[in-house]
C-alpha positions as CSV (number, residue, x, y, z in Angstrom):
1,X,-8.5,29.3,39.8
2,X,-7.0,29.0,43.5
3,X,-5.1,25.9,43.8
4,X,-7.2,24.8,46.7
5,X,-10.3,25.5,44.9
6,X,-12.7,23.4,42.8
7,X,-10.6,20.0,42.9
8,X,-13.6,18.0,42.9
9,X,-14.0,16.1,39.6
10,X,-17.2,17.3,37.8
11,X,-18.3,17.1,34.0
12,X,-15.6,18.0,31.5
13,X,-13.1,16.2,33.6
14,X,-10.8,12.8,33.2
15,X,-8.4,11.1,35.4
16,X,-5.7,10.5,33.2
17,X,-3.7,7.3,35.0
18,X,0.1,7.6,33.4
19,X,2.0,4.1,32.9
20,X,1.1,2.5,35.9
21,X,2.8,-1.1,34.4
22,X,4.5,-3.8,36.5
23,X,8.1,-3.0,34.8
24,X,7.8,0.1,36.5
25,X,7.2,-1.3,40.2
26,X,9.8,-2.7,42.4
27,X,10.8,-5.7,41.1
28,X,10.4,-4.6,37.7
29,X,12.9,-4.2,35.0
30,X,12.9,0.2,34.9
31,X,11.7,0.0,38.7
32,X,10.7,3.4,39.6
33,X,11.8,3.7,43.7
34,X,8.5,3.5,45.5
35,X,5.7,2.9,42.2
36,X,3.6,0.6,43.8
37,X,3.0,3.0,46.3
38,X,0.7,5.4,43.9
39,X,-1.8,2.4,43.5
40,X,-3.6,3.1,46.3
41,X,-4.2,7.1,46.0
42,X,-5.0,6.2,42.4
43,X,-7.4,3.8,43.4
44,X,-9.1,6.3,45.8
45,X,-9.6,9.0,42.8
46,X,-10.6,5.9,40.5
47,X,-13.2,5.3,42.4
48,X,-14.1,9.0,42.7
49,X,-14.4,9.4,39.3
50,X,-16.0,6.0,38.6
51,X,-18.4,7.4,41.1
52,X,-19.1,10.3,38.9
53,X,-19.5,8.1,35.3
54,X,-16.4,10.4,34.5
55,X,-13.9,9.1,31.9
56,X,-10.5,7.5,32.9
57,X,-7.7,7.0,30.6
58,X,-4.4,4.6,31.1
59,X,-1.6,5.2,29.1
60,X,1.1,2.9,29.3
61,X,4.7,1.8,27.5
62,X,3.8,-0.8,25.0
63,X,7.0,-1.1,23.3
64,X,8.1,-3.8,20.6
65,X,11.4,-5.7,21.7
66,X,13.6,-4.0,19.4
67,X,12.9,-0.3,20.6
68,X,15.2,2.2,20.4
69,X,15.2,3.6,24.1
70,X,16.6,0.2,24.7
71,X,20.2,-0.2,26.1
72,X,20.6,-2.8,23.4
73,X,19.9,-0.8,20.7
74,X,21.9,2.1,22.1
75,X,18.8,3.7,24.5
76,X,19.3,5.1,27.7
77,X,17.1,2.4,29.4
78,X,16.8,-2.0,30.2
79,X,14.4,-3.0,27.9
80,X,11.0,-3.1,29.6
81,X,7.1,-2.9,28.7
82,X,7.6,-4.7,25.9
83,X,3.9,-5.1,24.1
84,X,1.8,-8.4,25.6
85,X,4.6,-9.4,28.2
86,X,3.9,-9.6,31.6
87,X,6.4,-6.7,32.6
88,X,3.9,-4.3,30.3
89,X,0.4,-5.4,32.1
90,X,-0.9,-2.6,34.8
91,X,-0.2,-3.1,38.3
92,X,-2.6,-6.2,39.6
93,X,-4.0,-4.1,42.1
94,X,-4.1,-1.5,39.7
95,X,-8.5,-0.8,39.7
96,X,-9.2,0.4,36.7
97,X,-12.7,0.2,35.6
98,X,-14.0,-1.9,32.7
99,X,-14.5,1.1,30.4
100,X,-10.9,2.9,30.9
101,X,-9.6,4.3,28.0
102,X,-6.2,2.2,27.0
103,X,-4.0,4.4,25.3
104,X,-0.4,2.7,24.0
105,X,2.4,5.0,23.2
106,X,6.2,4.7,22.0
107,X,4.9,1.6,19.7
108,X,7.2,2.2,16.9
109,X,10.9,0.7,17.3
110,X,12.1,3.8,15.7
111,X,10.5,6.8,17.8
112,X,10.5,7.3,21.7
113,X,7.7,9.3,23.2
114,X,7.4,10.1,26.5
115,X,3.9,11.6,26.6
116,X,0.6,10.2,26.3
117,X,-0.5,12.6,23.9
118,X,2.7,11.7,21.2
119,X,1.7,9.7,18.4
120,X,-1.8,8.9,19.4
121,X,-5.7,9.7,19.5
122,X,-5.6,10.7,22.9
123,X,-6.0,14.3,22.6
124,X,-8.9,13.6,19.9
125,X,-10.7,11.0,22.1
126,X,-10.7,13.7,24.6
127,X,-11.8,16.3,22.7
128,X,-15.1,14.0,21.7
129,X,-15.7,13.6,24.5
130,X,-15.9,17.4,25.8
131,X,-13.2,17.1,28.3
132,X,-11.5,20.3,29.4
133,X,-9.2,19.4,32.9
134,X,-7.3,16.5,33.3
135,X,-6.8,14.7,36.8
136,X,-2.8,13.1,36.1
137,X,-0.9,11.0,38.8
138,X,1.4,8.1,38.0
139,X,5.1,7.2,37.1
140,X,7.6,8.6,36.5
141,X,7.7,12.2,37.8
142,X,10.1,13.4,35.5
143,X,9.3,11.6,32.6
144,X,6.0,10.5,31.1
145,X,4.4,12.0,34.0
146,X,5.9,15.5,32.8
147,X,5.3,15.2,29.2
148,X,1.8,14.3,29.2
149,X,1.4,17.1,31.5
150,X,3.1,19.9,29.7
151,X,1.7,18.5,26.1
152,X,-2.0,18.8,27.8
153,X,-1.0,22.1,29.1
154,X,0.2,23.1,25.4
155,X,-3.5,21.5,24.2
156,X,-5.6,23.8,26.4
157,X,-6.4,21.5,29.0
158,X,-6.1,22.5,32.4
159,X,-4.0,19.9,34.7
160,X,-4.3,18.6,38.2
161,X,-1.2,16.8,39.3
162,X,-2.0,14.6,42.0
163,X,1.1,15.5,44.0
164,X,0.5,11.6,46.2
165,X,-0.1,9.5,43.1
166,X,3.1,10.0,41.6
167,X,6.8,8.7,41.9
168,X,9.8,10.1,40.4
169,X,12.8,7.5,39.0
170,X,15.2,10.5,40.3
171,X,18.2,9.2,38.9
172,X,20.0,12.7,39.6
173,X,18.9,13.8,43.2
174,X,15.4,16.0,43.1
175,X,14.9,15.0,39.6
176,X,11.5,14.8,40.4
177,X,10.9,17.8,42.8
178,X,12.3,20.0,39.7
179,X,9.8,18.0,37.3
180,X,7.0,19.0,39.7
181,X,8.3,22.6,39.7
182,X,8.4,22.5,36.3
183,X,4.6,21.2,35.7
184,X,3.5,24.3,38.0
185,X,5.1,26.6,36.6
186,X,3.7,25.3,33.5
187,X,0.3,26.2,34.8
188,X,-0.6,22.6,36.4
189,X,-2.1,23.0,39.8
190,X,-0.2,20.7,42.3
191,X,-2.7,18.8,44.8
192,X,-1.1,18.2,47.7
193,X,-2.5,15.5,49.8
């Protein structure tokens, strides 16, 4: 398929919306540089799929307070998204529609995950549901953004990475430009735009 070609969203399609949580926004505790600017392409394909009666999935970090990732327990990160606080709700302006899929990952304190399709139904929800190309954007670039996207790739789905509806944390410089090379070598078709 040319990467220009057939990026409308048609039957057999989801948007898959990747941790789009307040902690990850500036001001947040795991601020990703720039995450609140995604909201508004997101909201544009939102509504195109809403449009369509397609399905749309939100994944998001909905850790207990003791998880490992955590600096306190010896993690690489602050503690954030921690399950029912405010810091793990989506983005306010966030508009997902009433029947999005809500899909928590990384819920054990013993196991991080950085992909929406570790440790959950997602993959079998999808599968019911006869979808065959996933729609991704969200934060971060490099991280949950990048699993979910080589896991679906792995799955059989084919992937459309919303190149404008993602943010990378980039805590080594171009961080996330390798993370998007990575996804298309991967076989994800990058739209630009």
């Amino acid at each position: 398929m040319p990467e220009a070609a057939s990026c409308e969203p048609r039957q057999g399609d989801a948007l898959v919306v990747v941790d789009v949580q307040n902690d990850f926004l500036p001001g947040g505790s795991l601020a990703v540089p720039g995450g609140d600017a995604v909201v508004a392409p997101l909201n544009a394909w939102l509504g195109r799929f809403a449009a369509g009666g397609l399905p749309v999935v939100a994944t998001r970090d909905w850790h207990p307070a003791n998880h490992c990732s955590f600096a306190a327990q010896g993690g690489a990160w602050p503690a954030h998204c921690v399950a029912g606080t405010p810091g793990a709700h989506f983005a306010a302006l966030l508009a997902l529609p009433a029947g999005a899929i809500v899909v928590s990952k990384a819920t054990s304190a013993e196991a991080d995950t950085y992909s929406a399709f570790s440790g959950t139904k997602l993959h079998e929800r999808l599968r019911d549901l006869g979808i065959k190309r996933l729609f991704v954007g969200g934060l971060a670039a490099e991280y949950c953004v990048l699993h979910t996207v080589r896991d679906a790739l792995a799955l059989g789905y084919r992937v459309v990475l919303l190149r404008a509806c993602i943010r990378a944390v980039n805590l080594n410089a171009g961080d996330g430009e390798r993370a998007i090379s990575a996804m298309r070598r991967g076989g994800a078709v990058i739209l630009e735009g």
